[in-house]
C-alpha positions in Angstrom: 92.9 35.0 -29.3 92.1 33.3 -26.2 89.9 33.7 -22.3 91.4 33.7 -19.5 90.8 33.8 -15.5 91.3 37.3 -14.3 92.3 38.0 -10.8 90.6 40.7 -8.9 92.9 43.7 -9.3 92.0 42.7 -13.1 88.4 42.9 -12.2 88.9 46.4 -10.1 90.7 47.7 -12.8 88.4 47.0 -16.0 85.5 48.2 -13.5 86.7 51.6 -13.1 88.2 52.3 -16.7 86.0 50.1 -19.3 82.6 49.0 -17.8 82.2 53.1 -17.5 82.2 53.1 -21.1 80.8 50.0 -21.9 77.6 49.9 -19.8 74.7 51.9 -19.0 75.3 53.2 -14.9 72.2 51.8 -14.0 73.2 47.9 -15.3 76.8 48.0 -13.8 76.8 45.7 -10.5 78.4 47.4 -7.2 81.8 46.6 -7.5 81.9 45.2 -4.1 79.0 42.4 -5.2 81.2 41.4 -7.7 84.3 40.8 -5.8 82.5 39.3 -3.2 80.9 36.5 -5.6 84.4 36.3 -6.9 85.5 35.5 -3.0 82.8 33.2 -2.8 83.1 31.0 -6.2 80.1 32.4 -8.0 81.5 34.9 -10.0 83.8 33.8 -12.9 85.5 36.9 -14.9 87.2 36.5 -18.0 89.5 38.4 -20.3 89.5 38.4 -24.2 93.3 38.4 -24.8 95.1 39.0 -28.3 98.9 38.3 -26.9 99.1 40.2 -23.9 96.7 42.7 -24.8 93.2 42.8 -22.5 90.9 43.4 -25.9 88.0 42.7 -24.1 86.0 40.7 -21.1 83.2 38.2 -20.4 81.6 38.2 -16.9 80.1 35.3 -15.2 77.5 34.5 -12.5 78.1 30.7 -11.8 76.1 28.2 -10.3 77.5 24.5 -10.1 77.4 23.9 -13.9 75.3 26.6 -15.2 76.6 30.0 -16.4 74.8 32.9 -16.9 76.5 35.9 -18.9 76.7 39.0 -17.0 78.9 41.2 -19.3 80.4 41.1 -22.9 82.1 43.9 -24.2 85.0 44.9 -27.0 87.1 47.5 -26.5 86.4 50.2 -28.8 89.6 50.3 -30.8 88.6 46.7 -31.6 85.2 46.5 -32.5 83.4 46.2 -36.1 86.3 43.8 -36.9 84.9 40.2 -36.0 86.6 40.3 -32.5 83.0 40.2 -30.4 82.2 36.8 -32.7 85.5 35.1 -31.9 84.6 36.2 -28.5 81.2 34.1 -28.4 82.7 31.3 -30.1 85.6 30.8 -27.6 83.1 31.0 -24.5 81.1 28.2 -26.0 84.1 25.5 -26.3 85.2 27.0 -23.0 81.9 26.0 -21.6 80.9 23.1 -24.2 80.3 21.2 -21.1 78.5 23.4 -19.3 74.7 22.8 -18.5 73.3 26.0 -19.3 74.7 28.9 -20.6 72.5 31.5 -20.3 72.4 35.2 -22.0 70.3 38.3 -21.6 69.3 40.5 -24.4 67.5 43.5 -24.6 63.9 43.1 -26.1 63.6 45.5 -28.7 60.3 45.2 -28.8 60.0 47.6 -25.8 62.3 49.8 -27.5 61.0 53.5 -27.5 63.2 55.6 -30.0 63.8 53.4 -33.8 67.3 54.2 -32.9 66.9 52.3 -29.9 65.0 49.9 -31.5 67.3 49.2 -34.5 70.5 48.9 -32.4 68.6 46.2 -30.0 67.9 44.1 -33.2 71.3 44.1 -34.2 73.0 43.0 -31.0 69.8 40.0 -30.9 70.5 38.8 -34.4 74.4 39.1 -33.0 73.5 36.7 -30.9 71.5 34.1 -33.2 74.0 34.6 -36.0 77.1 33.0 -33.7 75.4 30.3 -32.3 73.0 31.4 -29.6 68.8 30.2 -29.8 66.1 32.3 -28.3 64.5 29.6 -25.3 61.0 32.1 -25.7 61.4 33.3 -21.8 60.4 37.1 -21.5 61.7 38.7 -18.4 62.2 42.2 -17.1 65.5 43.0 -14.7 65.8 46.1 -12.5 63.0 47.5 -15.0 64.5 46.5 -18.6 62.9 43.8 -21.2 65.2 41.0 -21.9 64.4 38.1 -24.1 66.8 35.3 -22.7 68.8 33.5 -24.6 71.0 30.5 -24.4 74.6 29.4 -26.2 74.0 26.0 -27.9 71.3 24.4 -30.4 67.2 25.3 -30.2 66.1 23.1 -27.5 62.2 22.4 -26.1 62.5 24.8 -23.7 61.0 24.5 -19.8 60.4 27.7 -19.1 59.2 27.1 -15.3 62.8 25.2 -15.0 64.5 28.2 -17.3 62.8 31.0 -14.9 64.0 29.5 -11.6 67.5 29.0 -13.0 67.1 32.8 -13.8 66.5 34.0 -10.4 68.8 31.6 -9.1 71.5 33.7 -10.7 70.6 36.9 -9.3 69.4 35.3 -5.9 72.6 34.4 -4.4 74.3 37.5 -6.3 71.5 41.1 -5.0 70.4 41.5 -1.3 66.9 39.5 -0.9 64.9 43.2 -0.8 66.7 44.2 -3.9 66.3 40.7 -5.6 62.2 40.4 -4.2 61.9 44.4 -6.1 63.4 44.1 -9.6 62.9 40.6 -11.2 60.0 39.6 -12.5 58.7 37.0 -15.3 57.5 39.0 -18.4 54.0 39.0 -19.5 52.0 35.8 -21.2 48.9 36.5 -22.4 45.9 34.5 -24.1 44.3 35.2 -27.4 40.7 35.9 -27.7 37.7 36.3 -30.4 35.9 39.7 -30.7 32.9 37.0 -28.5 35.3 36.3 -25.9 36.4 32.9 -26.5 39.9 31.6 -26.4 42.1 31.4 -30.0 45.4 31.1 -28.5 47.1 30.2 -24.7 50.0 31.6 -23.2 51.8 33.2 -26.1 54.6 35.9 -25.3 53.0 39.4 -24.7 54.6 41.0 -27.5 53.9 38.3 -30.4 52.3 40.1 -33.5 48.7 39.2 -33.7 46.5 38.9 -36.8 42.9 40.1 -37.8 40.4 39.4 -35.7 42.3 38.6 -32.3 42.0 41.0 -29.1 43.7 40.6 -25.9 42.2 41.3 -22.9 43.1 44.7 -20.4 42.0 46.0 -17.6 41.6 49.7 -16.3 41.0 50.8 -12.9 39.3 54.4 -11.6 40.0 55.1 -8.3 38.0 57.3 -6.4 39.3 58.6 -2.7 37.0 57.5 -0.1 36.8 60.8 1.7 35.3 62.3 -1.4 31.7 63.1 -1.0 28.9 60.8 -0.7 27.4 59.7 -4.5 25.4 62.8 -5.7 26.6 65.4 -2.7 29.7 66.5 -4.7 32.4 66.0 -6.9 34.6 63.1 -6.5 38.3 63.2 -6.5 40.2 60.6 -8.1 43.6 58.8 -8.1 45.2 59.6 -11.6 48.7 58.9 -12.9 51.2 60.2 -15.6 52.3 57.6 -18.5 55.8 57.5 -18.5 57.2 60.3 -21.0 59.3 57.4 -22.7 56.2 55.1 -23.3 55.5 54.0 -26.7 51.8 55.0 -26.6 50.2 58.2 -25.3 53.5 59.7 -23.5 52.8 62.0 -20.7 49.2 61.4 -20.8 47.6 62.4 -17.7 45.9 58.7 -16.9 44.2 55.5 -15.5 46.1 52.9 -14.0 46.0 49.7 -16.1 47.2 46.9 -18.3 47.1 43.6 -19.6 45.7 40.3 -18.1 48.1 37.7 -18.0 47.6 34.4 -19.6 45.4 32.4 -16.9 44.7 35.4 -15.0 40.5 36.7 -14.5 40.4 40.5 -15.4 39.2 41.2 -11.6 43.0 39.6 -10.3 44.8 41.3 -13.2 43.0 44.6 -12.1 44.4 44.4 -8.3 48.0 43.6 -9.8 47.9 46.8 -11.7 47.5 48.8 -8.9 49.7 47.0 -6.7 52.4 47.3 -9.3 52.1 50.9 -10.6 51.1 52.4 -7.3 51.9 50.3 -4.4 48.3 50.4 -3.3 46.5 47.1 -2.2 43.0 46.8 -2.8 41.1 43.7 -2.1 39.4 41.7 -4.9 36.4 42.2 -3.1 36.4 46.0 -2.9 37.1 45.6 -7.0 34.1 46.1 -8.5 33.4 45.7 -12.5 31.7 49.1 -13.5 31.4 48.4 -17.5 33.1 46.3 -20.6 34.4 47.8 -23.8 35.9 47.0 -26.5 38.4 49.1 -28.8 39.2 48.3 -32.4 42.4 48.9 -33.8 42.8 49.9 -37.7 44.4 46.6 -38.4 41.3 44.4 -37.2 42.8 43.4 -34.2 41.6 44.9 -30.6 40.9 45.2 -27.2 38.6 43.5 -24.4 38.8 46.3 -22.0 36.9 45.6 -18.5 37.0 49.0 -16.4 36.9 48.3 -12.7 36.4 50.8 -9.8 37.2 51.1 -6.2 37.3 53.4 -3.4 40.8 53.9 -2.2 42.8 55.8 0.8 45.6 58.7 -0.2 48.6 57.6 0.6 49.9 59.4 4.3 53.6 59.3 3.1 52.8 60.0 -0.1 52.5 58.0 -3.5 54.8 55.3 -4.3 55.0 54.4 -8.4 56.6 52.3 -10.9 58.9 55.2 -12.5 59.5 52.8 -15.3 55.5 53.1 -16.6 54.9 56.4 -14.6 55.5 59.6 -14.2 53.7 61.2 -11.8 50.6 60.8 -9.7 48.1 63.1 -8.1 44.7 63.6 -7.4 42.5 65.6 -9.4 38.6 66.5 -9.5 36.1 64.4 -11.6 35.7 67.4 -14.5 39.7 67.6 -14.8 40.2 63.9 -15.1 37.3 63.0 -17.6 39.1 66.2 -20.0 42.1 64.4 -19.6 40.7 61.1 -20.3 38.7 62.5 -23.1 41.6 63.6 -24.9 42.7 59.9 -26.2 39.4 58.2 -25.9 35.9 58.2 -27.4 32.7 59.7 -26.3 31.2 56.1 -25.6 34.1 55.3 -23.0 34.0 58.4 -21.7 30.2 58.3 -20.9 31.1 55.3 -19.1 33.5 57.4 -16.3 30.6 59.5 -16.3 28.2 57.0 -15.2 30.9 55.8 -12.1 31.5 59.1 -11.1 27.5 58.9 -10.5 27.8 55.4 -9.5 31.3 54.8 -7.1 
């Protein structure tokens, strides 16, 4: 079994027949950006060859003398049979000298279904079990979790220098709009005490956590500003749907919110949020902290929730959302949205909203 250059009528062909098969439609590269790095010397492909027989391919983005693995697939008929481990094992002497080696996995941690889940472990531990260590870094791409990966021993791991090398890949490979919109570095967050202080620093977002440690969140209530006046009317506010694939409260009608980031104050983490889910920017100063909470979970760990509020302007053209953590969005009267609310939180919280609605 061997690797070998393909040329680019390889490439067109084992686009249009296999990658189909092998690849979700929404991770397959435009064909033309991958012929065009080929023309330009920053795309490598490669074919797994038994004999004469194309068994199966590995594509590379290449930059000077780092690599980053783009696509690695079997061919059906040959799968289950130890062909995908050769496969890793012949890309790491064909790139022994390489500097970096890079490989993106799925995070199953984010994984919504146990199906999902279970088959995202597997292809992880592939990876460890033939050679490749986990450098820590949690990223998303085009809206899907990937811990990264690299072929080679477990190194101490830069992950400022590991990032840029990232985006370095997919820099000189995506349009700058399309690179700017769908990378970003996945969450690190700090550990607190139920008081507040600091346990743990920037530790990965996911990491289990143990009795007695909460992470901080934020959640914002958005109130139009052309609603009435406090105490001449109802107010209307901004709501949003959860995503009908998220892991907790699916299809939940909503508030806009989510973790703080390790180093980041509530108050900057709160403006993020709605930047990110919404595409509305609202000044720190017009973000104002209406009341703290905190939520207990049954396994003594929890949640230092600080609920901001603002006044915010309807969209002309409409709303624009994250569709990978929403939904939907509309706008909905005070009564509607505290019943919604109301239906996953306690009276305590909920006589919170109450006291903004009298407040914002």
């Amino acid at each position: 079994m061997r690797l070998e250059r393909l040329d680019k009528s390889q490439v067109e062909e084992i686009y249009k027949t296999k990658m189909q098969e092998d690849f979700p439609a929404d991770e397959i590269k435009p064909l033309k950006a991958i012929l065009q790095g080929i023309d330009k010397g920053i795309y490598e492909p490669c074919g797994l060859f038994e004999d004469s027989e194309l068994i199966g391919y590995a594509f590379f983005v290449k930059l000077g003398s780092d690599y980053l693995l783009d696509y690695l697939a079997v061919h059906s008929d040959m799968r289950n049979k130890g062909v995908g481990s050769t496969a890793v094992m012949l890309i790491a002497n064909n790139l022994k000298d390489a500097d970096n080696v890079i490989v993106e996995v799925e995070d199953p941690d984010y994984a919504e279904a146990a199906s999902e889940k279970d088959l995202q472990t597997r292809r992880y531990n592939f990876y460890l079990r033939n050679g490749c260590t986990d450098t820590g870094l949690r990223v998303k791409c085009f809206g899907v979790p990937f811990r990264i990966l690299r072929m080679g021993p477990q190194q101490k791991e830069d992950h400022d220098k590991l990032w840029k090398l990232y985006q370095e890949f997919y820099r000189v490979m995506l349009p700058k709009e399309m690179f700017e919109k769908n990378l970003s570095l996945n969450e690190y967050i700090d550990i607190f005490s139920r008081d507040g202080s600091i346990i743990k620093e920037a530790v990965p977002k996911h990491t289990p956590r143990l009795p007695g440690e909460y992470i901080q969140h934020v959640l914002v209530i958005m109130k139009t500003v052309d609603s009435p006046k406090t105490g001449k009317g109802e107010g209307q506010y901004i709501v949003q749907q959860r995503s009908l694939k998220a892991k907790y409260y699916a299809g939940k009608w909503d508030m806009t919110g989510g973790g703080v980031k390790s180093g980041e104050s509530p108050k900057e983490a709160a403006c993020r949020e709605v930047e990110e889910e919404l595409s509305i920017t609202v000044p720190p100063e017009d973000m104002e902290l209406a009341f703290e909470y905190i939520k207990e979970w049954d396994d003594g760990t929890g949640l230092l929730a600080s609920i901001f509020m603002c006044r915010v302007e309807v969209p002309k053209d409409g709303f624009k959302f994250n569709t990978y953590e929403v939904n939907d969005v509309k706008v909905m009267p005070f009564h509607e949205f505290l019943e919604h609310v109301r239906d996953h939180n306690d009276e305590e919280f909920c006589r919170g909203l109450e006291d903004i609605e009298k407040r914002l």
